[in-house]
C-alpha positions in Angstrom: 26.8 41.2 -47.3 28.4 39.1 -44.8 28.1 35.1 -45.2 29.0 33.6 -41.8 30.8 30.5 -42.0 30.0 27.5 -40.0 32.4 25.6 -38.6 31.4 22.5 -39.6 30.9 21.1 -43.4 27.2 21.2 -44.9 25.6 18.2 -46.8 25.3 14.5 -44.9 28.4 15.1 -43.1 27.7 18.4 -41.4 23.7 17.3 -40.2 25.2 14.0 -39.0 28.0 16.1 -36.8 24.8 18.7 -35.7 22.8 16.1 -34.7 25.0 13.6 -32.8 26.1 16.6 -31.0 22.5 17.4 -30.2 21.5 13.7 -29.4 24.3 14.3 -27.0 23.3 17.2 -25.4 19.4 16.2 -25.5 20.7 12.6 -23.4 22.5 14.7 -20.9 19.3 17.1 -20.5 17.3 13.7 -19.8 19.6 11.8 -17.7 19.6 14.9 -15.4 16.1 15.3 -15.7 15.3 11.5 -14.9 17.5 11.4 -11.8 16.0 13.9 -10.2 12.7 12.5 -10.7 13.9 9.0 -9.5 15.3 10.9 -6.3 12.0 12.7 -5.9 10.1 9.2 -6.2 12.2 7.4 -4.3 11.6 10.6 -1.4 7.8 10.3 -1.7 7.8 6.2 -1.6 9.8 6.1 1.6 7.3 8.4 3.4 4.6 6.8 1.7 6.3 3.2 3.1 6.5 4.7 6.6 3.5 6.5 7.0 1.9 3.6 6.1 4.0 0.9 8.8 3.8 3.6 11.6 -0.8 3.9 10.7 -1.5 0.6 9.1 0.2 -1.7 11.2 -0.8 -1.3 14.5 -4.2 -1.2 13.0 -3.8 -5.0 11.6 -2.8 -6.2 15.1 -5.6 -4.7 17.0 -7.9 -6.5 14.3 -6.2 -9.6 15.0 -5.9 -8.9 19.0 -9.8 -8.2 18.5 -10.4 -11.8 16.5 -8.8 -13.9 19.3 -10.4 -12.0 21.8 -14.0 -12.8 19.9 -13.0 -16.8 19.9 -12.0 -16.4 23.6 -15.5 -15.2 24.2 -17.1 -17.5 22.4 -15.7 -20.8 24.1 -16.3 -19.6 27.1 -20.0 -18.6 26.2 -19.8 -22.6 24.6 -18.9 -23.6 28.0 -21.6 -21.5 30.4 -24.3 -22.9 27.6 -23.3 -26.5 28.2 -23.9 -25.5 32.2 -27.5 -24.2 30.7 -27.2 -20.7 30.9 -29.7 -18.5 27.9 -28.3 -15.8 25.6 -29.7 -13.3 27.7 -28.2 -14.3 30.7 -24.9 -14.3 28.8 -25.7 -11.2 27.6 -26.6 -9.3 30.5 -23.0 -10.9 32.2 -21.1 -8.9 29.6 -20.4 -10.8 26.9 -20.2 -9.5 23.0 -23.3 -10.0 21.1 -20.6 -11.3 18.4 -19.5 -14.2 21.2 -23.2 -14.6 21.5 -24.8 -14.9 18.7 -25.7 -18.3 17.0 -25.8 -19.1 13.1 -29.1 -19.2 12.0 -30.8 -23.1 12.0 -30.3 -23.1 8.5 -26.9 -22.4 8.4 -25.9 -25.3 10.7 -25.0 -28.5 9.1 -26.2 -31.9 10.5 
C-alpha cells in the first residue's frame, strides 16, 4: 500500500495553510465574477439611461409645450368672453374644450 504524502503538515498548521490558500483562490474566483457583473450592469444602465433621454424626454416637452399652449387658449378665450362671446361660439371658432371649459359654481371662490 502506498501512503501519498502531502506536502503540507497535518493538524492546525496544515488546515490553516489549505484554507488560506483556498480563501485565496475562492476571492480571486469572486472578484472576477463580480467585475464582470458590474461591466454587464453598467452596459445595461447606459442603454437603459439612453433609451430612456432619447423616449422620455421629448415626451416631457411636448406635455409642457401642450400646458402653455392650454393657458394661451384660455386668456384669449378670457378675453373674447369679456367682449361677450358664449362657450359655443368659442367652441365652434376652434378653441379646446380644455381652454373652454369653466370650474363648476361651486368650485369658484368668492
Amino acid at each position: 500500500m502506498a501512503i501519498s504524502k502531502r506536502k503540507e503538515g497535518g493538524g492546525l498548521k496544515g488546515f490553516l495553510s489549505r484554507a488560506s490558500k483556498s480563501f485565496l483562490t475562492g476571492g480571486l474566483y469572486a472578484k472576477d465574477k463580480s467585475y464582470w457583473a458590474a461591466e454587464k450592469l453598467c452596459k445595461f444602465g447606459f442603454i437603459v439611461a439612453t433609451t430612456s433621454l432619447v423616449v422620455l424626454m421629448p415626451l416631457v416637452f411636448e406635455i409642457a409645450r401642450e400646458g402653455q399652449m392650454i393657458e394661451s387658449e384660455r386668456l384669449q378665450v378670457k378675453e373674447l368672453r369679456a367682449e361677450g362671446f358664449s362657450d359655443r361660439q368659442l367652441q365652434e371658432m376652434g378653441y379646446l374644450a380644455a381652454s373652454v371649459d369653466r370650474a363648476p359654481a361651486v368650485a369658484m371662490q368668492k
